[in-house]
N, C-alpha and C positions, 0 to 999 in steps of 0.2 A: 504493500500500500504506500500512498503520497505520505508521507509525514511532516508537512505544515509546520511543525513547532519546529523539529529538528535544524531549519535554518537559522534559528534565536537564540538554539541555546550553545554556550563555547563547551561543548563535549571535552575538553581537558582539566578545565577547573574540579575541583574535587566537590563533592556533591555538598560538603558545609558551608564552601562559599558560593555555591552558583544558584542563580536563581529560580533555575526548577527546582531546587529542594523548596522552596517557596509555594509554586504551584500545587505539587508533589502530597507535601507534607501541609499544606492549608487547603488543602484540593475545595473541601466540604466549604471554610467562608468565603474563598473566594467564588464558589457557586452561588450564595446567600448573596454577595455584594450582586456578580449576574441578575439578578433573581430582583435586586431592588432592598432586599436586605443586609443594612449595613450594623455589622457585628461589633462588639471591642476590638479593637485593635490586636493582635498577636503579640505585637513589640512597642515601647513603647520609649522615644529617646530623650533623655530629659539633659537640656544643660543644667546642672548647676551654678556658674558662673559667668560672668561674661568679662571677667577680669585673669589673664595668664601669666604665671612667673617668669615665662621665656619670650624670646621674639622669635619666631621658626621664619626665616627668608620666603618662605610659601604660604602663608599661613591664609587657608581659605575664610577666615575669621574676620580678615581686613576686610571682605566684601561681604560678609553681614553687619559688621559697623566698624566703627572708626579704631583701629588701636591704637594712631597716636594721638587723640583728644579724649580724655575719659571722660568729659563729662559727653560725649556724644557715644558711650554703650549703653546699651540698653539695662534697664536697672538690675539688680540684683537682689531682687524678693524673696531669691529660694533658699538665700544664706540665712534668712531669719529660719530658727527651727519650725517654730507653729505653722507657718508658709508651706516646709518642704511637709509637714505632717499632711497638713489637709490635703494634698495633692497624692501622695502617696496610699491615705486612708481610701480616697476615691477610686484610686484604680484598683486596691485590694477587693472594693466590696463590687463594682462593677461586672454584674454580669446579667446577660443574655440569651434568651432563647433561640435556636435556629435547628435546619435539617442539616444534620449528618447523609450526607451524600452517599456514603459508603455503605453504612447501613438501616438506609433509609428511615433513621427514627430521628424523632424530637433528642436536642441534648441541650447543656448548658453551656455554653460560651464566657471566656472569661481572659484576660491581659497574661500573656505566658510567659514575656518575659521584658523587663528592663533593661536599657541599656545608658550608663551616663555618660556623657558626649563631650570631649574640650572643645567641638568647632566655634565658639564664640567665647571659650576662659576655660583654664581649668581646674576639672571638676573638683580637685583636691582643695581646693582655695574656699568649698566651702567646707571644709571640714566636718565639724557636727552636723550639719544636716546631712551628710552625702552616708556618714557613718551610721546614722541613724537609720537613713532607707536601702542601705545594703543589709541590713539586721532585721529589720523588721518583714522586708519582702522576701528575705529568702528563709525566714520562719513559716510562711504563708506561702511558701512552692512556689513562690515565682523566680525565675531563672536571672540572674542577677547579672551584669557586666560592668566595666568601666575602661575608656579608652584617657590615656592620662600621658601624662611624659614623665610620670613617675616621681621626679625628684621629691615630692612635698611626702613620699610614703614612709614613716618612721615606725619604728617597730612597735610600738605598743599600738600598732593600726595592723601590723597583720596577720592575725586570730579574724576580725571581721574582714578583712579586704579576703583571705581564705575560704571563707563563707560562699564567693560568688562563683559564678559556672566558668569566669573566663576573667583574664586584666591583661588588656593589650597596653604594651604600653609603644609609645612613637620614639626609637632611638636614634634612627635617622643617619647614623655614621661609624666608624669603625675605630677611629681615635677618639680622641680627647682636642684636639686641636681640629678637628675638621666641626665637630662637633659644634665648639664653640663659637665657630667661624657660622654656621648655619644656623643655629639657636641660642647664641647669647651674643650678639653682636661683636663679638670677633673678642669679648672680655675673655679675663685669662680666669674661670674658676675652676672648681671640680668638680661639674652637674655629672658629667661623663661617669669619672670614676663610681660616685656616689649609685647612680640606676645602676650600674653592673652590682657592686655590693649589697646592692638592695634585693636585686635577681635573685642572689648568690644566697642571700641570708632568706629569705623569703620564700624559695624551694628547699632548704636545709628543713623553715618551718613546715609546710606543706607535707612532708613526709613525716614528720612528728605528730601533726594532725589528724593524718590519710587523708587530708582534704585533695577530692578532684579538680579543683580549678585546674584551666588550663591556664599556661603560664606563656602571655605572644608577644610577639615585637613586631610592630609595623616600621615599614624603613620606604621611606621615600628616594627613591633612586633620582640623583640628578648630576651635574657633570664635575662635582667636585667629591660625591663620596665612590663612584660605580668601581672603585679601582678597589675598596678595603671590603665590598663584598664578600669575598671568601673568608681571609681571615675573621670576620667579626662574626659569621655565619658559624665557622667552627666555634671560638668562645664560647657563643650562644647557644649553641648544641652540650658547652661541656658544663654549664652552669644551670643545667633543667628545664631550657624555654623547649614551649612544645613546638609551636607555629610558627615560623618567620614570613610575614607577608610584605613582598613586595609590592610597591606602587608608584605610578607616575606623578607630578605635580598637578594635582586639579585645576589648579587656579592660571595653570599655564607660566608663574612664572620664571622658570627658573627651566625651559625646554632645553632638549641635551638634541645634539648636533646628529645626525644619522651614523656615522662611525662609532663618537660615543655609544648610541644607544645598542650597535652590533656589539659592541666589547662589553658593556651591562649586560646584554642577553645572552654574551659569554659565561659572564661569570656569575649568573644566576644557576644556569645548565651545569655548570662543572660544579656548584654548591650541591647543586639536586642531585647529580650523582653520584658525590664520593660522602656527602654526609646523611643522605634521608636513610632514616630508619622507622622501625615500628610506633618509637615517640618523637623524633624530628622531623618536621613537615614541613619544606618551603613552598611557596605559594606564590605564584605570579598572579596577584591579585587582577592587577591591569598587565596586558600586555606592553612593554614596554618597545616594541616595535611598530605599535599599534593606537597613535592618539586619537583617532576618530573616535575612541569611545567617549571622546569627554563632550561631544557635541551632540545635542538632545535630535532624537531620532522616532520621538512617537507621538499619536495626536491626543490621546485620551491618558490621565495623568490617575490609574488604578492603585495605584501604590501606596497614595495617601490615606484611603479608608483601608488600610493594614498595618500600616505603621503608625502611631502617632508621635506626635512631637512637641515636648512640653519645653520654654526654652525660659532662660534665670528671670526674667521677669514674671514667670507661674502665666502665661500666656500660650493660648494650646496653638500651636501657628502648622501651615499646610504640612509644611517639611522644614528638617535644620538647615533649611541652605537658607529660610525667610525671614527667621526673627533677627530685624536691627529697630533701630530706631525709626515709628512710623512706618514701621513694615505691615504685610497682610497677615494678619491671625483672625483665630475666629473667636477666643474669646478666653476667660481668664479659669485657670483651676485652679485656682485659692479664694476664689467670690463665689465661684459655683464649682457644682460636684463636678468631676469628668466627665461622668454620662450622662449629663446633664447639655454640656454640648456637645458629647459625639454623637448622640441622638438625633442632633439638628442638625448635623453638619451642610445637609443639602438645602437648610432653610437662610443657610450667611449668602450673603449677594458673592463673596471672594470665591469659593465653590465650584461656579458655574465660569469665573474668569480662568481656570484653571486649564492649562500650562500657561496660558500666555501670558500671567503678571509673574511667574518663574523668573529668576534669574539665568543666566544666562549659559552658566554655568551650572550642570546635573550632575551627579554622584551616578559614576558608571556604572552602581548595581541597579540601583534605580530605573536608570537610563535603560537596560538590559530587561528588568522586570517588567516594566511597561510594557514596552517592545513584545517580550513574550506572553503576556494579559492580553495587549490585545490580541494578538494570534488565534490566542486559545477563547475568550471571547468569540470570534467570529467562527472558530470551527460548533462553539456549543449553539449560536443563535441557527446556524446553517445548516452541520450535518449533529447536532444532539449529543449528547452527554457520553453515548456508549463511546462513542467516534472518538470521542476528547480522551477520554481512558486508555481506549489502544493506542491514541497516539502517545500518552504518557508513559505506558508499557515501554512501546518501541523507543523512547529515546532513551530511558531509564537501563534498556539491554546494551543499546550503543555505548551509553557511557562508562557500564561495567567490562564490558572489551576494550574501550578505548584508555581505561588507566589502570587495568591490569597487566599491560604490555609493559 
């Protein structure tokens, strides 16, 4: 048979990061959204901050507001505790009825997992509240994360930051001097050393605990670290990270020349095969021979009633690429419950503007997810649900031959 999706999805990514595990594994709401019913959310990304201890040269943050005038970030409501509580309490009790697609019955719908976000501050900076809703949500089974740059994590923090399913953090370099040249304006400190130590003492704890968090590093490839790949690769392997994911500059600034990007995608390939094992995983998140992903490619923007996005001003906004100052959101969860306006979401006039008051710039998984929604959308309206199944079957075999090799 034709299989329609199979040209959306990158059959090499490994099924945790591609966005048919989306499909896939949300099969049942995303047929509910189809369908006109819009469930909780699955995930759900809350900045905490919108204030950062580093300056990252890239930092897609710049273009949801200002980082060099503070008083033009958007405010910082979620650092007060009571703020992040009621936002937190809301998505705990939030839940929904909808059809299980799969076994054709009524179930309850409910928020699965958290994730806290530095694209506008990080998250560590709000401290107490961020320690509070990794504790309290992952008491309550919901699946916890945090994407950080790590420096702010000191030890009597990681018993709770242990608590969560995953802590990416963003190391970005393989020195100490490239490092601080890309993330601390070229000052001479010891952020560098400090995250490895942290790695180092915080998987020691991890094994003391039997806590599963996964333990990743996100590393931005650009044309002054693609050279320390390897060795920082091994390091990271010998200090207990699980994931190392690679990615391009979203924000476009800092694009590597086409030779560079061949010799990056050298030394990502020789990383993957002398160091992956059963717990070391690298991951070419974004292809880096590949920037068309960073360029929006779909007309109808599905993504949003699955993800939501709570950003430090407790303001529930489309997606993290929106909340700056006077950006579009749809409305506040610290004055109102959550489901309170995700309920509405198709009743805010912003809604219906949706992709074209987007930025300009999309988050490739996103970009990707879309993309493949609407595909599968148009096979469910056209040829029915069985159709959309086998075609999920068939892609889901291709991809098990295709990274078993």
């Amino acid at each position: 048979m034709y299989n329609e999706l199979k040209n959306v999805v990158r059959i090499d990514l490994p099924m945790r990061f591609n966005e048919f595990d989306l499909l896939k594994t949300y099969f049942s709401r995303i047929i509910n959204l189809f369908e006109g019913n819009i469930l909780p959310p699955y995930e759900i990304l809350i900045h905490p901050s919108s204030i950062c201890n580093l300056n990252c040269e890239w930092c897609i943050g710049s273009f949801v507001a200002n980082k060099k005038t503070s008083s033009k970030l958007i405010s910082n409501n979620l650092k007060t505790l009571n703020n992040m509580k009621r936002a937190i309490d809301s998505i705990i009790s939030y839940k929904k009825q909808g059809k299980n697609y799969i076994t054709n019955k009524i179930e309850t719908f409910g928020v699965e997992n958290v994730s806290f976000s530095g694209i506008t501050g990080e998250p560590f900076m709000s401290k107490e509240s961020i320690l509070y809703a990794i504790d309290t949500l992952s008491k309550h089974g919901i699946r916890v994360g945090v994407f950080t740059n790590g420096v702010m994590i000191e030890p009597d923090m990681y018993d709770t930051v242990l608590k969560m399913g995953y802590l990416l953090i963003s190391l970005d370099a393989g020195t100490a001097e490239t490092y601080s040249k890309l993330k601390c304006l070229g000052k001479n400190n010891k952020s560098f050393y400090k995250v490895i130590k942290m790695i180092e003492e915080l998987n020691i704890r991890k094994t003391e605990l039997h806590s599963t968090t996964d333990i990743n590093i996100g590393y931005v490839v650009n044309q002054y670290n693609y050279l320390e790949i390897y060795e920082i690769a091994k390091k990271l392997k010998s200090i207990g990270v699980h994931y190392l994911r690679f990615k391009t500059d979203i924000a476009s600034l800092m694009n590597m020349t086409d030779d560079v990007k061949k010799i990056a995608k050298t030394c990502i390939e020789r990383a993957k095969k002398e160091l992956t094992d059963d717990y070391f995983t690298i991951v070419e998140i974004h292809d880096v021979l590949d920037s068309r992903k960073k360029t929006r490619h779909f007309e109808k923007c599905f993504i949003h009633y699955l993800i939501g996005n709570i950003s430090a001003d407790g303001n529930v906004y489309p997606c993290n690429y929106h909340p700056k100052p006077n950006g579009y959101y749809y409305d506040s969860a610290i004055d109102k419950d959550f489901s309170d306006v995700w309920n509405n979401l198709k009743s805010y006039s912003i809604d219906e503007q949706l992709p074209a008051i987007c930025p300009a710039v999309c988050d490739p998984f996103k970009n990707r997810a879309n993309k493949l929604l609407e595909v599968a959308y148009d096979i469910y309206v056209n040829k029915g649900i069985d159709y959309l199944k086998k075609c999920i079957e068939k892609v889901e075999l291709d991809m098990k031959e295709a990274n078993s090799d």
